[in-house]
C-alpha positions in Angstrom: 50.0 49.3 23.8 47.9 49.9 20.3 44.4 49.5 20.9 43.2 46.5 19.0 41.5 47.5 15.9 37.8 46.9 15.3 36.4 44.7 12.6 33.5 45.5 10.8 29.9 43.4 12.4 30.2 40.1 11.4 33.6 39.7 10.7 35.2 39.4 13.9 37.4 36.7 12.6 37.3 33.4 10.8 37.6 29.9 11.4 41.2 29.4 10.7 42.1 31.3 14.3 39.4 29.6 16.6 36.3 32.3 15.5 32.9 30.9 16.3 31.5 31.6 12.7 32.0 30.1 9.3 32.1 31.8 5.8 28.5 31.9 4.6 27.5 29.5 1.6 25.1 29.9 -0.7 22.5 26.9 -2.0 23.0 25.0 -5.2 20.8 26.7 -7.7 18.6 23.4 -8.2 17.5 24.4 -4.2 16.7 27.9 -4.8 14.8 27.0 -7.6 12.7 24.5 -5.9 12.1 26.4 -3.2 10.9 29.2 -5.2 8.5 27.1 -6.9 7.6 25.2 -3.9 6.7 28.9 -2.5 4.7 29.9 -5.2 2.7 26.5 -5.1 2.2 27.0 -1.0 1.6 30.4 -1.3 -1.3 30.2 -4.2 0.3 31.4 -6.9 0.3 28.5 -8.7 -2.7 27.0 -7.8 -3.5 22.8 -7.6 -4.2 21.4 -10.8 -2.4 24.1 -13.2 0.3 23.8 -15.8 3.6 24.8 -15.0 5.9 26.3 -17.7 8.0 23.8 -19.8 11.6 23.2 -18.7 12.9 25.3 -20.8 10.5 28.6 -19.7 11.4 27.9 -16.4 15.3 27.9 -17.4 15.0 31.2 -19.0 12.8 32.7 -15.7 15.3 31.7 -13.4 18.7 32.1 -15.2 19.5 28.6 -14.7 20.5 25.6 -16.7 17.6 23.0 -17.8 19.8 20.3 -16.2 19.6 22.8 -13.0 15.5 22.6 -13.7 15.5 19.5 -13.6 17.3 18.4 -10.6 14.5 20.9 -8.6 11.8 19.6 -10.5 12.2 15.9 -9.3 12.9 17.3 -5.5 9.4 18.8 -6.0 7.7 15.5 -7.4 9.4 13.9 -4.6 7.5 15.9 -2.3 4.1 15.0 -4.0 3.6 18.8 -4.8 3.8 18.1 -8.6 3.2 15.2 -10.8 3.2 14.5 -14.6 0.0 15.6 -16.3 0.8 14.3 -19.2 4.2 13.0 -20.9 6.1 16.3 -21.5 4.3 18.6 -18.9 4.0 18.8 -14.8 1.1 19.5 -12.9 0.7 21.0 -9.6 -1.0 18.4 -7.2 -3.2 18.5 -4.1 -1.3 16.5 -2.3 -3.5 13.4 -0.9 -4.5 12.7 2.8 -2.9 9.3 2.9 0.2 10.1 1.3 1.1 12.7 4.3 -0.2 10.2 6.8 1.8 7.6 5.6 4.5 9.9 6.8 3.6 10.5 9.7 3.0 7.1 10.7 6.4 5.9 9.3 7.9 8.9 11.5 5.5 7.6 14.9 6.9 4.1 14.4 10.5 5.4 14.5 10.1 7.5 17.2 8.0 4.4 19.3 4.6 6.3 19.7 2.6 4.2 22.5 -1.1 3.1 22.5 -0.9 5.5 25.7 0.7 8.3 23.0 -1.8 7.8 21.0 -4.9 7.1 22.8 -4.2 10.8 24.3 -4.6 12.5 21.4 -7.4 10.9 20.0 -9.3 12.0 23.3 -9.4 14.9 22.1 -9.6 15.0 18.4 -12.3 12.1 18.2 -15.2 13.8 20.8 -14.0 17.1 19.0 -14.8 15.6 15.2 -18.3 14.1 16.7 -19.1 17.9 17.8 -18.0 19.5 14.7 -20.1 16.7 12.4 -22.9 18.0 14.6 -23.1 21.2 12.3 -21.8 20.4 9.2 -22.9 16.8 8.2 -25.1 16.7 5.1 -27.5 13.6 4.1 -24.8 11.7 1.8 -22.9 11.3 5.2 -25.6 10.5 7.4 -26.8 7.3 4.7 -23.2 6.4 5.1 -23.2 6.0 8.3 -26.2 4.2 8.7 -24.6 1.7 5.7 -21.6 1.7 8.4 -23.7 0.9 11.1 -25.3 -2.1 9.4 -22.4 -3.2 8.3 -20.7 -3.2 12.3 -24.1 -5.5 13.0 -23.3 -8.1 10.7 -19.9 -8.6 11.6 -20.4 -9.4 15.2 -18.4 -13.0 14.2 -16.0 -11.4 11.8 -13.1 -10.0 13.6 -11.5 -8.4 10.4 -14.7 -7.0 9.0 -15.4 -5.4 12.4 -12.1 -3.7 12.5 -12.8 -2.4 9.0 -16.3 -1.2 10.3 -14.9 0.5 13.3 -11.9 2.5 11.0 -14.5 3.7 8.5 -16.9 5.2 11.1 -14.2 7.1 12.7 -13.1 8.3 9.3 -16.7 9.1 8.1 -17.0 10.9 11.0 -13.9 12.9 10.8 -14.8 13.6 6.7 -18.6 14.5 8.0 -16.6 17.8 9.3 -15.2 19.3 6.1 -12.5 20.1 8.2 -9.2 19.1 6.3 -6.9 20.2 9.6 -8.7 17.6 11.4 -8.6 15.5 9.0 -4.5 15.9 8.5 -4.4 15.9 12.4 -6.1 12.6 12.7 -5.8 10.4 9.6 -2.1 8.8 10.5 -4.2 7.4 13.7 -6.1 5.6 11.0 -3.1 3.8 9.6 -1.5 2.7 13.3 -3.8 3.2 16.1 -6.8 1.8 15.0 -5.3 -1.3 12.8 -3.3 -2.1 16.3 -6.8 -2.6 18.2 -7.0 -6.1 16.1 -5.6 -8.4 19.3 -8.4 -6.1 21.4 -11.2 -7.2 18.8 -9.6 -10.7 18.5 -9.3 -11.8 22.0 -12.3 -9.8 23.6 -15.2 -9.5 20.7 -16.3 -6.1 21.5 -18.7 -5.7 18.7 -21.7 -5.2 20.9 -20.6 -2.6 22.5 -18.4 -1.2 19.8 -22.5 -0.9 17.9 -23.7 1.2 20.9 -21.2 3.4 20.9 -21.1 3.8 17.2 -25.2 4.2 17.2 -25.3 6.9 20.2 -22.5 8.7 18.6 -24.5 8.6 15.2 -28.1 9.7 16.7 -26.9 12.5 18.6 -24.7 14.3 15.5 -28.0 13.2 13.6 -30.3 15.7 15.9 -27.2 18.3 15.8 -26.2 17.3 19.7 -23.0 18.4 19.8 -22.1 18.1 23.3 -23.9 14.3 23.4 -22.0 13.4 20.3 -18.3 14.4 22.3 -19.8 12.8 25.5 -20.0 9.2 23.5 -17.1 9.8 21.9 -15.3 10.0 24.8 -16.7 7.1 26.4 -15.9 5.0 23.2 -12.6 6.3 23.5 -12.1 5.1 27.3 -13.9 1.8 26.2 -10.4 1.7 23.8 -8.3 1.9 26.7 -9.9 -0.6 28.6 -10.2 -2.8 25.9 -6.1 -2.4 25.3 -5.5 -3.4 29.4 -7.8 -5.8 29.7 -6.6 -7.6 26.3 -3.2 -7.5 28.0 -1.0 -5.2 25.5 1.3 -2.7 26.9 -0.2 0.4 27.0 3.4 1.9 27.6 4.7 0.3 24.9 4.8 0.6 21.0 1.7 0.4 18.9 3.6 -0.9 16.3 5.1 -3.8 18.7 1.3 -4.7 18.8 0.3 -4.3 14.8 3.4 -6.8 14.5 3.6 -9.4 16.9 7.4 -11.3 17.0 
């Protein structure tokens, strides 16, 4: 019997006689294109606000056809990385907070995140943005939060203002930290968690103690109290869960079932 012959790594057959692997294909040229520009932007190259070169510079730099430019340039504006600065040139763009949380949110809705989901992670990330404020708040924050916490007193009979008051101070909070992970980590829960509390501020008018909590979260990242700060934070956050039980909306069950009702 012949010894069976050897084939060189990686060729060990094809797919026509049952072999596991399939010819390798290479990327339309618009793809590599893009993702060579979409590199340069991520990795600083090209930094946020800065020209890039006309179609047809960028045809000669890469080989390719303008039509081929093209075709990667709108993937890119797709992706909110560039925009038009003007009518015949693109931009690189920073791309916005609420534009990626939209996202995200649209992606939690689809994959029915819970209040339960959701109330878990903002145990952590809400006590952790009232100890990072603690350091890093300046006094254009700390007037805005006392404007947020007049405004959350006057709307004790205004259920829509008081959900607007209670967003906002989260979100001043979160922006009092400079920190833009946080910020990205938390911001979708602005546009689904906190607009689903509306049947909780309807049916149970919390804004009493909704004002405590906001004012003892307030006065401790005032006198740089870190670990008071989290402590109220947490118990505002617990005060959301019971609010969400004892308003009677499923805790297991889709936040977006409760921001639209059937």
């Amino acid at each position: 019997m012949e010894p069976r012959q050897a084939h060189p790594p990686g060729m060990e057959g094809n797919p026509v006689n049952g072999a596991p692997f399939a010819p390798l294909k290479r990327p339309p040229a618009y793809l590599q294109v893009s993702e060579r520009i979409r590199a340069a932007i991520l990795g600083g190259q090209i930094p946020a606000g800065e020209l890039l070169p006309t179609e047809t510079e960028l045809a000669t730099q890469f080989g390719v056809t303008r039509s081929t430019v093209r075709e990667a340039i709108r993937l890119l504006e797709q992706g909110g990385l560039i925009g038009r600065a003007d009518r015949k040139r693109l931009a690189v763009r920073l791309p916005s907070l609420e534009s990626a949380s939209r996202s995200i949110s649209a992606a939690m809705q689809m994959h029915r995140v819970t209040f339960k989901d959701l109330w878990e992670i903002s145990m952590g990330l809400e006590p952790l943005a009232a100890r990072l404020a603690c350091a890093t708040i300046d006094a254009a924050h700390i007037a805005l939060l006392e404007a947020n916490l007049q405004r959350t007193r006057a709307a004790f009979d205004n259920d829509e203002e008081m959900l607007e008051a209670e967003i906002e101070f989260h979100d001043l909070v979160a922006r009092a930290t400079r920190n833009h992970a946080l910020l990205l980590a938390r911001e979708p829960l602005n546009l689904l968690f906190y607009p689903a509390y509306r049947p909780v501020i309807e049916r149970l008018k919390p804004g009493k103690r909704i004002l405590e909590s906001h004012q003892k979260i307030f006065e401790a990242i005032r006198r740089n109290d870190p670990d008071t700060a989290a402590e109220w934070a947490e118990k505002h956050m617990r005060d959301f869960r019971r609010g969400i039980l004892m308003a009677k909306l499923d805790f297991e069950g889709p936040v977006e079932a409760a921001r639209n009702p059937a």
